[in-house]
C-alpha positions as CSV (number, residue, x, y, z in Angstrom):
1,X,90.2,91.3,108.5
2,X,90.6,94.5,110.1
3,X,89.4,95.9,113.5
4,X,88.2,99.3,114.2
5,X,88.9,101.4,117.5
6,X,86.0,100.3,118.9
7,X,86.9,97.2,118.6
8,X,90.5,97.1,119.6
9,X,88.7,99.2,122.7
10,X,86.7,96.4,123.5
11,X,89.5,93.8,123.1
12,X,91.9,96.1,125.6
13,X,88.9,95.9,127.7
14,X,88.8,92.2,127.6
15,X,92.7,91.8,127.8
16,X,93.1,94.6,131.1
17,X,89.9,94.0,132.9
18,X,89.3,97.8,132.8
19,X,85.9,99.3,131.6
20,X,85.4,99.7,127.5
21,X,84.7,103.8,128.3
22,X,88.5,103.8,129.7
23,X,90.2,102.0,127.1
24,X,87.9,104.1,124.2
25,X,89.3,107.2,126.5
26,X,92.8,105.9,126.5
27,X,92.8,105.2,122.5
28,X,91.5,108.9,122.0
29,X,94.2,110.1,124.1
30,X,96.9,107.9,122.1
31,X,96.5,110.1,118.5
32,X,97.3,113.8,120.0
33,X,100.2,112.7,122.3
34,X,101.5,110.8,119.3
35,X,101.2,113.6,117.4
36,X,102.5,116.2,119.8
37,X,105.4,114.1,120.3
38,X,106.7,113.5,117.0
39,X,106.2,117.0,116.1
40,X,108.5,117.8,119.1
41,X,111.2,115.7,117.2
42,X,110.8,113.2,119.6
43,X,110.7,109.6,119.1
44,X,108.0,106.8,120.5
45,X,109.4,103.5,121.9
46,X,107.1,100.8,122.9
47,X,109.3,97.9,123.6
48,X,108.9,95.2,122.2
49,X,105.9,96.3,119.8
50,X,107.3,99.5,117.8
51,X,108.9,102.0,117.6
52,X,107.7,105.5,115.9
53,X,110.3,107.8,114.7
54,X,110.3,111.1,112.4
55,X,113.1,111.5,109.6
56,X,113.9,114.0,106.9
57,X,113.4,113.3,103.2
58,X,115.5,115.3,100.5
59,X,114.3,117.1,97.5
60,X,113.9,114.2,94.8
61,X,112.9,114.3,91.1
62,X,109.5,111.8,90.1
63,X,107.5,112.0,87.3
64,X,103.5,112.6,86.9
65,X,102.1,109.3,86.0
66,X,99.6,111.1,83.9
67,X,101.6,113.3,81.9
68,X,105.3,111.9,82.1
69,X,106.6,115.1,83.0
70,X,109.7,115.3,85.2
71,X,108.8,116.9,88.9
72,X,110.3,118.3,91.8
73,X,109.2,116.5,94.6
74,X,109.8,119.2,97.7
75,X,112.0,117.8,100.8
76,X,110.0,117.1,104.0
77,X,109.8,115.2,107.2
78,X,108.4,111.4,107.1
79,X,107.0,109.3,110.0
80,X,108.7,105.8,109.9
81,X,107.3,103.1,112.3
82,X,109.2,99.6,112.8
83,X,108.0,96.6,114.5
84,X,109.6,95.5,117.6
85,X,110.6,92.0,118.4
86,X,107.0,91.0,119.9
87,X,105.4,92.1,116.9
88,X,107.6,90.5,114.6
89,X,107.3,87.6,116.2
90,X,103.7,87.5,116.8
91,X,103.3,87.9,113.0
92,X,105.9,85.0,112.0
C-alpha cells in the first residue's frame, strides 16, 4: 500500500493535533526547501529517520539495452537518502 500527501497530511494531523490545512501547508513547504538545500550542497539530517545527502558520480561507460552499443554515460551529481535508526527499526 502506498499513501499519498493528502493522506500522510491527514495522518500528521492526527499524530500532532494541528489542523489538516497546516500539515498539507507544511508538506508543500518540505519539496522547495529540500530542494534549495541540496542544491546549496548542503545535507538534510533528520535524526533518527534519514538523512538526505548529494554526491558526485563519475563519467562511466553502459550500454543501450536496445542496440548493445557501448555509451558514455556523462558524470553528474546524485541525491542519496539513508534511513536512520528509527526507520530502520520501525521497518525490521
Amino acid at each position: 500500500m502506498t499513501i499519498q500527501r493528502a493522506e500522510l497530511a491527514a495522518r500528521i494531523s492526527a499524530e500532532s493535533g494541528v489542523s489538516t490545512t497546516d500539515a498539507e501547508a507544511v508538506l508543500a513547504a518540505l519539496t522547495p526547501v529540500l530542494c534549495a538545500t541540496l542544491a546549496a550542497g548542503e545535507d538534510v539530517r533528520l535524526t533518527g529517520l534519514m538523512t538526505i545527502t548529494t554526491a558526485e558520480r563519475a563519467e562511466r561507460s553502459g550500454r543501450n539495452p536496445r542496440t548493445g552499443e557501448q555509451i558514455t554515460i556523462p558524470a553528474g551529481r546524485v541525491v542519496r537518502i539513508a534511513a536512520g535508526a528509527t526507520l530502520k527499526g520501525a521497518v525490521k
